[in-house]
N, CA, C and O atoms as a GROMACS GRO file, in nm:
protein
  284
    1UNK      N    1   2.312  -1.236   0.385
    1UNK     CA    2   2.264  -1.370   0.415
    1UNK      C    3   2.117  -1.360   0.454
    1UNK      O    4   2.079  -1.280   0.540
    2UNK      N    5   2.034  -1.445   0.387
    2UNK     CA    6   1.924  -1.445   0.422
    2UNK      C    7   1.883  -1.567   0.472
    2UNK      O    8   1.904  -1.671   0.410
    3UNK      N    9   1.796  -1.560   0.631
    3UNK     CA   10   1.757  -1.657   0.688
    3UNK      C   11   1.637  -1.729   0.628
    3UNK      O   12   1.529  -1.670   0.616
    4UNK      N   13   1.653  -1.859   0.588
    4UNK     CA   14   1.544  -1.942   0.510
    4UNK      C   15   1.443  -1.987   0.594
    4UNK      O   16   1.480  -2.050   0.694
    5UNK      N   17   1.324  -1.968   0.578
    5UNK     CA   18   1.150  -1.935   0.646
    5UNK      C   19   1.167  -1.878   0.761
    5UNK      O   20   1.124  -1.913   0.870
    6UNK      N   21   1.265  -1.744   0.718
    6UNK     CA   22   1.200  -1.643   0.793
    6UNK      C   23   1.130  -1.505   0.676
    6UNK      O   24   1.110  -1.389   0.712
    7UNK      N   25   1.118  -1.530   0.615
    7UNK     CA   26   1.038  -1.446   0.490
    7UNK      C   27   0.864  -1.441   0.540
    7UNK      O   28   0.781  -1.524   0.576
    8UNK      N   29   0.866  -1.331   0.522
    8UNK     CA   30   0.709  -1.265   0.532
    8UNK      C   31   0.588  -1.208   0.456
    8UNK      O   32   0.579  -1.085   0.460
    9UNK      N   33   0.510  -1.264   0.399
    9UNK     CA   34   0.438  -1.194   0.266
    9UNK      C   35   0.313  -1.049   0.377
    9UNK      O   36   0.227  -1.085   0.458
   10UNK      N   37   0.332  -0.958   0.354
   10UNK     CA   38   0.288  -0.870   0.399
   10UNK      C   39   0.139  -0.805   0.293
   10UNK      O   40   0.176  -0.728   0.204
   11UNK      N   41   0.016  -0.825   0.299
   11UNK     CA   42  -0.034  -0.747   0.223
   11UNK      C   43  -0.156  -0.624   0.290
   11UNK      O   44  -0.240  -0.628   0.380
   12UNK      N   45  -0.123  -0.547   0.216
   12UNK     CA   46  -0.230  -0.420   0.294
   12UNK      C   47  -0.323  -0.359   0.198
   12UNK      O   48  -0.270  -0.313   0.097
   13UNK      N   49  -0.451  -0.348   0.208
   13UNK     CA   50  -0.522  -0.320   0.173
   13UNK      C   51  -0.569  -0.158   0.187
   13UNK      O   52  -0.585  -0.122   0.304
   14UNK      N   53  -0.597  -0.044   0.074
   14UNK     CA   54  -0.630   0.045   0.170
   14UNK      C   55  -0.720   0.140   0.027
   14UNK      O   56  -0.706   0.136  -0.095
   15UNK      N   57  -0.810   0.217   0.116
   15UNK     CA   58  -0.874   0.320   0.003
   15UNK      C   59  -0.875   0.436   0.066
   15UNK      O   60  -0.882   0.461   0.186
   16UNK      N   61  -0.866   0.509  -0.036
   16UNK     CA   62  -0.838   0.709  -0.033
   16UNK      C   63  -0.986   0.737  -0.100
   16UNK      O   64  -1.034   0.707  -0.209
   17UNK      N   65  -1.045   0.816   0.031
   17UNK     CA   66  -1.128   0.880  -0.033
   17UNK      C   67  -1.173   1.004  -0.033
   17UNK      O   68  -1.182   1.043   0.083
   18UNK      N   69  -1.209   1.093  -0.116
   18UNK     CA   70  -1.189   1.253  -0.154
   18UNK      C   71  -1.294   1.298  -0.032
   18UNK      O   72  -1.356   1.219   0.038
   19UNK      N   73  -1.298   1.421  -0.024
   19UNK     CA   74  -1.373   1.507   0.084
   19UNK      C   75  -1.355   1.624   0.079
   19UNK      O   76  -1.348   1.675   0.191
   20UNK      N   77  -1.340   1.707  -0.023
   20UNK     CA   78  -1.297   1.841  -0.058
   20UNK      C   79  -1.377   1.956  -0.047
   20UNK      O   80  -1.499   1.937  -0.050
   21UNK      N   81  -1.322   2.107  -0.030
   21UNK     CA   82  -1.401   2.146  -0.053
   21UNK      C   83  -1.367   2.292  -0.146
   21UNK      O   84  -1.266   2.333  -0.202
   22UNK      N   85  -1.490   2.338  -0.134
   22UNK     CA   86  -1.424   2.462  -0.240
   22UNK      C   87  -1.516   2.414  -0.410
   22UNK      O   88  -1.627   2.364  -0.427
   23UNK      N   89  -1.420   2.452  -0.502
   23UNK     CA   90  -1.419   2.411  -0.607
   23UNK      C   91  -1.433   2.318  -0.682
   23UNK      O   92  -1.497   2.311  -0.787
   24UNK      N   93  -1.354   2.221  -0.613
   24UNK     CA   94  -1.390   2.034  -0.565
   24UNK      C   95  -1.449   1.991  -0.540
   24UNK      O   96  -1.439   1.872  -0.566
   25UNK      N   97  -1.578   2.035  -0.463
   25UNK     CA   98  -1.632   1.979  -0.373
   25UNK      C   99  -1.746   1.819  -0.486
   25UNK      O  100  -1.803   1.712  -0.459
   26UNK      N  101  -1.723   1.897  -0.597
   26UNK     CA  102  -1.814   1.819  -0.662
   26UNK      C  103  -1.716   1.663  -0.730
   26UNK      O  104  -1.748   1.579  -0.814
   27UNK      N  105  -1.607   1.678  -0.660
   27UNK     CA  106  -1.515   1.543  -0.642
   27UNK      C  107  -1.546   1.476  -0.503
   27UNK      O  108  -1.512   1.358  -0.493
   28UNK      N  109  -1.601   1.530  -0.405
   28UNK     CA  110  -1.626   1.454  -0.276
   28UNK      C  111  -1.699   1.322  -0.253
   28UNK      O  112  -1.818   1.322  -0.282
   29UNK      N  113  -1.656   1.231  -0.214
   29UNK     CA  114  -1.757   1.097  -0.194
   29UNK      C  115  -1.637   1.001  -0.312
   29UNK      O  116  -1.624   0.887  -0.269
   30UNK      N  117  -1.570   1.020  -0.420
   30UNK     CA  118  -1.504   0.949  -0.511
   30UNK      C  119  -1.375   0.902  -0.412
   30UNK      O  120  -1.328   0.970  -0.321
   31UNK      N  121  -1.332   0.769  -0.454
   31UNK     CA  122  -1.260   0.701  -0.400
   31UNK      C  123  -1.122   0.659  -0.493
   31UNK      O  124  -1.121   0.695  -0.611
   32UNK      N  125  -0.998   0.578  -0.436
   32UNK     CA  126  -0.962   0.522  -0.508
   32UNK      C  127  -0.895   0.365  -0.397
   32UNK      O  128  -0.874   0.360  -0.276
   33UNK      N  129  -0.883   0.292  -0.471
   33UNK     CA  130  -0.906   0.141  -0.384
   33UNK      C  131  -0.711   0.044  -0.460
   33UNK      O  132  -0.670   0.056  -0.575
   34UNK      N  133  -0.668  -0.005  -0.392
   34UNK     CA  134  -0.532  -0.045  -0.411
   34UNK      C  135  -0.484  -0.125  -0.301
   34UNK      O  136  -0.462  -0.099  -0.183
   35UNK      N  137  -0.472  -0.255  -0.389
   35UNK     CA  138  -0.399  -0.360  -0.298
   35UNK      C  139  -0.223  -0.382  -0.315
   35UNK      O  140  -0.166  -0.398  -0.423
   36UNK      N  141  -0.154  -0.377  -0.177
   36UNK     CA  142  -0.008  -0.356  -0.162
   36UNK      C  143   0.037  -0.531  -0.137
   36UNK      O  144  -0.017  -0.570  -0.034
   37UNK      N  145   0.118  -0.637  -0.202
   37UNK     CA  146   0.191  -0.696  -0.152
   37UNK      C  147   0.315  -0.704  -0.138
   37UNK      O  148   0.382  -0.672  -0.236
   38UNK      N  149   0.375  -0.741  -0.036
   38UNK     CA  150   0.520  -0.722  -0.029
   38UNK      C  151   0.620  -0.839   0.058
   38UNK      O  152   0.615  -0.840   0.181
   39UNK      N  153   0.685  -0.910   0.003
   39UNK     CA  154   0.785  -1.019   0.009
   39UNK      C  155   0.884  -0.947   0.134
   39UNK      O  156   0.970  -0.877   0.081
   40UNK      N  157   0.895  -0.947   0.288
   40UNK     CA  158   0.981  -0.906   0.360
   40UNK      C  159   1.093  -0.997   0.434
   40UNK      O  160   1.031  -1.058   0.522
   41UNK      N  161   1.178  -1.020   0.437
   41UNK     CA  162   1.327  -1.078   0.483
   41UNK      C  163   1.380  -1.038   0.619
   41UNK      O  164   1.395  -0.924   0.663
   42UNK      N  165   1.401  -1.134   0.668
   42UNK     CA  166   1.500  -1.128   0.784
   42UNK      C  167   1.677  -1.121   0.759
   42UNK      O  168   1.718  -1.237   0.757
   43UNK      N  169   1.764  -1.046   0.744
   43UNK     CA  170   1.886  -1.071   0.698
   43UNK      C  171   1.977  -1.082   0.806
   43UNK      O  172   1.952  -1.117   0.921
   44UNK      N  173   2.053  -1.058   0.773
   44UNK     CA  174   2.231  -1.044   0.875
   44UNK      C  175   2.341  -1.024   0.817
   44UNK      O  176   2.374  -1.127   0.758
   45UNK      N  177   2.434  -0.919   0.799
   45UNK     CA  178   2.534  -0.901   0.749
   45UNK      C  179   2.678  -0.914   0.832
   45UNK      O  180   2.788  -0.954   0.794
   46UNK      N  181   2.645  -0.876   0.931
   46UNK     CA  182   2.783  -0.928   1.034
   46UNK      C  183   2.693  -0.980   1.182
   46UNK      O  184   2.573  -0.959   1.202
   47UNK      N  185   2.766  -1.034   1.254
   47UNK     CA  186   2.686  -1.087   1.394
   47UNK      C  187   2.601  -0.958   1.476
   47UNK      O  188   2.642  -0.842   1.480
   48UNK      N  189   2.500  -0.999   1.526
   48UNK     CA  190   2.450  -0.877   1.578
   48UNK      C  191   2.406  -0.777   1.491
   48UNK      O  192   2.355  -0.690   1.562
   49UNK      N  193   2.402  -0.747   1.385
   49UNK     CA  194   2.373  -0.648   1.240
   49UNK      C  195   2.204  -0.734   1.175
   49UNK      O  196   2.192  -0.775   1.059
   50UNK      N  197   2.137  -0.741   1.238
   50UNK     CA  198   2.004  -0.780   1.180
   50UNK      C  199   1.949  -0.686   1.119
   50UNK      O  200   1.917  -0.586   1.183
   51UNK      N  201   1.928  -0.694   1.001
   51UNK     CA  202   1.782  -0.579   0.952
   51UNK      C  203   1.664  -0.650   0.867
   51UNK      O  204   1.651  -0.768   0.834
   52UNK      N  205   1.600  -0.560   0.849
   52UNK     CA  206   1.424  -0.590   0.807
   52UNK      C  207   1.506  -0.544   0.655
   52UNK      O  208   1.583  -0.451   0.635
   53UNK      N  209   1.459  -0.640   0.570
   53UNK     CA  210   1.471  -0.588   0.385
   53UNK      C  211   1.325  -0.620   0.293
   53UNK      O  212   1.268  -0.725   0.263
   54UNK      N  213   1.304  -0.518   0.273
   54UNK     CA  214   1.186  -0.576   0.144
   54UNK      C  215   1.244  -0.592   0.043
   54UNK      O  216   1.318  -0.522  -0.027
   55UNK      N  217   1.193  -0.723   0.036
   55UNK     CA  218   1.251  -0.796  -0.112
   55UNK      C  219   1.182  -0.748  -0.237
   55UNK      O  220   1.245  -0.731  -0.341
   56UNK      N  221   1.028  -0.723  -0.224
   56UNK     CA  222   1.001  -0.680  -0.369
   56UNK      C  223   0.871  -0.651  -0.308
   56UNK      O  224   0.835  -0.704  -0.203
   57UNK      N  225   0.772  -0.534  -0.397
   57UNK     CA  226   0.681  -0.448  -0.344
   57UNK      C  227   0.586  -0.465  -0.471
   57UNK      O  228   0.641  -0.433  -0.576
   58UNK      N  229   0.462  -0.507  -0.482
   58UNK     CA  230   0.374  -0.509  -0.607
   58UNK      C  231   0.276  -0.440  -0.555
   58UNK      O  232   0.244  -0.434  -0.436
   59UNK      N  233   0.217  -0.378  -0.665
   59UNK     CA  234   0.098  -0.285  -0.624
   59UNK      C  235  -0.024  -0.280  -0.737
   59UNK      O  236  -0.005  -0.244  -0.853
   60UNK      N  237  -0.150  -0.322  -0.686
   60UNK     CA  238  -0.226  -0.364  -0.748
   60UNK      C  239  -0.382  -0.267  -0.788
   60UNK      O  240  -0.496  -0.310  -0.773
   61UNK      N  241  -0.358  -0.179  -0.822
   61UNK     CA  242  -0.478  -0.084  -0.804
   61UNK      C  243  -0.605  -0.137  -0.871
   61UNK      O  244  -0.631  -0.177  -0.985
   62UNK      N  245  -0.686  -0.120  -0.739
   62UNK     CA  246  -0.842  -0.214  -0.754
   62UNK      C  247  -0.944  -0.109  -0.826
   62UNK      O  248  -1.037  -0.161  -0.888
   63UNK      N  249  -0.937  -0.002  -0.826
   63UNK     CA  250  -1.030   0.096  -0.896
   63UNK      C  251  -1.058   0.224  -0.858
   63UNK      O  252  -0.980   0.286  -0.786
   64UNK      N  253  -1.167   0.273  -0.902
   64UNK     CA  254  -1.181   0.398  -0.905
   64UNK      C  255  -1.320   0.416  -0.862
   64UNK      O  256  -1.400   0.336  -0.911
   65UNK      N  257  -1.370   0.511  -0.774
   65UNK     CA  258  -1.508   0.512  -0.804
   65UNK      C  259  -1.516   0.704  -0.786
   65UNK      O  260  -1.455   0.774  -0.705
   66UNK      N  261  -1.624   0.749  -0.906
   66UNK     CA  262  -1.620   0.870  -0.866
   66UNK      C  263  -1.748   0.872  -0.885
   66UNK      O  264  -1.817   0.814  -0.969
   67UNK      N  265  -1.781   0.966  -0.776
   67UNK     CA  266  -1.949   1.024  -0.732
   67UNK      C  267  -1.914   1.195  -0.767
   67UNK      O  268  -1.833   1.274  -0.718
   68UNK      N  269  -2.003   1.206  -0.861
   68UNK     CA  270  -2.022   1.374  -0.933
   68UNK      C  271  -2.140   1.421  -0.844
   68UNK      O  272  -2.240   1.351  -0.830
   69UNK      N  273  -2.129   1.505  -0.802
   69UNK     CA  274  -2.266   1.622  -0.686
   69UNK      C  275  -2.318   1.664  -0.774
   69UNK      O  276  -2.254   1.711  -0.868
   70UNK      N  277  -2.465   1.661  -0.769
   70UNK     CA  278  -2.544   1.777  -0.871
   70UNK      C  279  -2.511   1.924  -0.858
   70UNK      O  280  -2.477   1.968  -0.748
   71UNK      N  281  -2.519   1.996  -0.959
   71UNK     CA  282  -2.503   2.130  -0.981
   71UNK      C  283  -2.362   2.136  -1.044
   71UNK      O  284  -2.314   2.245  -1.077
   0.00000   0.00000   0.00000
């Protein structure tokens, strides 16, 4: 059973970005950028039995950026 407007649109924003070193290093400074939304629910299956459900999870990847080091 799902409780009606108790639904939650959750979105998170987040970027990864490289910092390597070694061999890699000439990957350092490149990023990658991705937006998360996600539909979350309040339910109940027996009295007292509440849980958190994600209803559905989309994922939107915003880009890429890569910075090459000289040499």
């Amino acid at each position: 059973k799902v409780f009606h407007g108790n639904e939650i649109v959750l979105n998170l924003y987040s970027k990864l970005a490289f910092c390597l070193p070694g061999i890699f290093q000439f990957l350092s400074g490149s990023s990658v950028e991705t937006n998360i939304t996600s539909h979350i629910a309040l339910t109940q299956d027996t009295p007292g039995d509440l849980k958190l459900v994600v209803k559905d999870c989309n994922n939107l990847l915003g880009g890429f950026k890569v910075n090459l080091q000289n040499g």
